[in-house]
N, C-alpha and C positions, 0 to 999 in steps of 0.2 A: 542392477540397472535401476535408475530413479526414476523415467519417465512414468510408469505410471501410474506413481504415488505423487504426483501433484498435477495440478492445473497446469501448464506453460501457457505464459503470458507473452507474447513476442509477435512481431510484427508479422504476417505470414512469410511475405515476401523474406527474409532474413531467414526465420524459421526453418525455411524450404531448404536449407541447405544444411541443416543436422538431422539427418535422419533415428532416430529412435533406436535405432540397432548399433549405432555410434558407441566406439570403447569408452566405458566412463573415463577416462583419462582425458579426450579429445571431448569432452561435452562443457557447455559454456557452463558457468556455475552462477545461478541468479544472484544480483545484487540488491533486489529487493525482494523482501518475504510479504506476502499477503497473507493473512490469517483471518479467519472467523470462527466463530463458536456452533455455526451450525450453517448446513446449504441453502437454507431458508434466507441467511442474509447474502447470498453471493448474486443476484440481481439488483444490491444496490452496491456490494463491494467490487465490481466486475470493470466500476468505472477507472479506480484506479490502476487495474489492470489495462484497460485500454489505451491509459496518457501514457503509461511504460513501454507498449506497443506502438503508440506515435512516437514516442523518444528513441525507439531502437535498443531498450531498455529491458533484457530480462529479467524478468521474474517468478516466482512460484508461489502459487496458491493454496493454500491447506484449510482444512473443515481441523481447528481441536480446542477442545471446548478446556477452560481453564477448570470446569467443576466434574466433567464427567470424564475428562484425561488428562489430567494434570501430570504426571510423567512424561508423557507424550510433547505438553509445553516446556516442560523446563528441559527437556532433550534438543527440539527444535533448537529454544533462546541459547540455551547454552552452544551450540554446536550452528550459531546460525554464521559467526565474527568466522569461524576455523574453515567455513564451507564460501564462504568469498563476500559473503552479505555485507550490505554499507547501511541499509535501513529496514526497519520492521513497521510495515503499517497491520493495523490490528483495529476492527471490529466489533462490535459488542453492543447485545440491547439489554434491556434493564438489569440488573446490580451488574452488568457490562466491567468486568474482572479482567476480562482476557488482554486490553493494553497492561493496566497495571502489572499484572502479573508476569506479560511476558518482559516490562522493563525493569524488576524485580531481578529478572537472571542474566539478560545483558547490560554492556555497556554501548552497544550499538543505539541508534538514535529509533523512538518508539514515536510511531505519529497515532494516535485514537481516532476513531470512527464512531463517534454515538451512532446507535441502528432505530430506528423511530419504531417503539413501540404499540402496544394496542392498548394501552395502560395510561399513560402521562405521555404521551406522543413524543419521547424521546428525551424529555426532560431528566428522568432518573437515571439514562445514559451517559447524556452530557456531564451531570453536576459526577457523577460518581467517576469519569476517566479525567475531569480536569481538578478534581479535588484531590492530586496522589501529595503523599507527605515528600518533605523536601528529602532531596536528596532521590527520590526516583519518580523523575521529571516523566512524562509522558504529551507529548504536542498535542494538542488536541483540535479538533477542525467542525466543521457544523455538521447539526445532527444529517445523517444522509450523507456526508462531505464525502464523501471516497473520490471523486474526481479533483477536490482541494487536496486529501492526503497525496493521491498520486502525483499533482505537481509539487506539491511542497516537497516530496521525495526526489523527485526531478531538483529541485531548486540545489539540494542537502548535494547531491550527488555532484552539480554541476561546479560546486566550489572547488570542485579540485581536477576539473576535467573542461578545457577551453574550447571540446568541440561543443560537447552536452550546453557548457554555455551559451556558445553563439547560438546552437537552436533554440534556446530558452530567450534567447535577447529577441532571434524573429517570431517566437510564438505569442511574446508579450506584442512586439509591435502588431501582428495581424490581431489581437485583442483591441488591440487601442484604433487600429484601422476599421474595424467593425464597430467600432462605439463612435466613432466618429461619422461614418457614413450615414448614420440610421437618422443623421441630423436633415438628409437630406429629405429621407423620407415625410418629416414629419409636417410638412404644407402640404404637403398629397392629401 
């Protein structure tokens, strides 16, 4: 049984209706993996979990650190394409290893999370997941982005999927309807 060796990430209401004692056979298979290197970063990684939960979008969450289980990662990345996965968002603060390395074992699409440090405030995050040598690309989003990873995940996902889309066309419009109202506010 896999529930609960990961976080599920899913909407409740949807959620509500796979109960945990579900044959692994009949259980959804997440299409997005959330990773971090330690639970210390899962209150700023948690937001991507939650646009996967507005998209109706499952996902799974895991704590493995690329320095202190590296087996661990290269089982996941390897084994993420075979278990139904379309994207890998991944985490990480300073020498922040854990996107590289997990794009390193897949060809699935790896989006980075710089995690803001106590050090260089996330600077040595940033430069070190969007510096990967060519040839193993990693997206990289701003430092904190988890909530940018999880739509850009959304986005990755919705090119081959018309519903996922159309929700992504009215999320962008209530975006653009909210930046547009606030004009009203501003003689108040």
């Amino acid at each position: 049984m896999i529930w609960p060796h990961f976080v599920s990430c899913h909407s409740p209401k949807f959620f509500a209706q796979f109960p945990p004692h579900m044959p692994k056979e009949k259980q959804i298979q997440p299409l997005v993996g959330i990773l971090m290197g330690s639970d210390s970063d899962w209150p700023i990684m948690k937001a991507a979990a939650e646009v996967c939960a507005q998209f109706e979008i499952f996902c799974e969450a895991k704590v493995i650190s690329a320095h202190r289980t590296p087996q661990d990662l290269e089982a996941f990345a390897v084994n993420a394409l075979m278990r139904g996965m379309k994207v890998i968002i991944a985490g990480a603060g300073g020498a922040a290893h854990l996107p590289g390395v997990t794009a390193a074992y897949t060809t699935l699409p790896v989006i980075g999370v710089p995690i803001q440090g106590k050090v260089l405030d996330g600077m040595d995050s940033l430069l070190s997941i969007v510096q990967m040598p060519p040839g193993v690309p990693v997206a990289t989003v701003g430092i904190n982005g988890s909530k940018n990873a999880g739509i850009l995940a959304i986005q990755i996902l919705a090119t081959g999927d018309a519903d996922l889309q159309k929700k992504l066309m009215e999320f962008k419009q209530k975006l653009a309807d909210e930046s547009r109202a606030k004009n009203k506010t501003l003689g108040q």
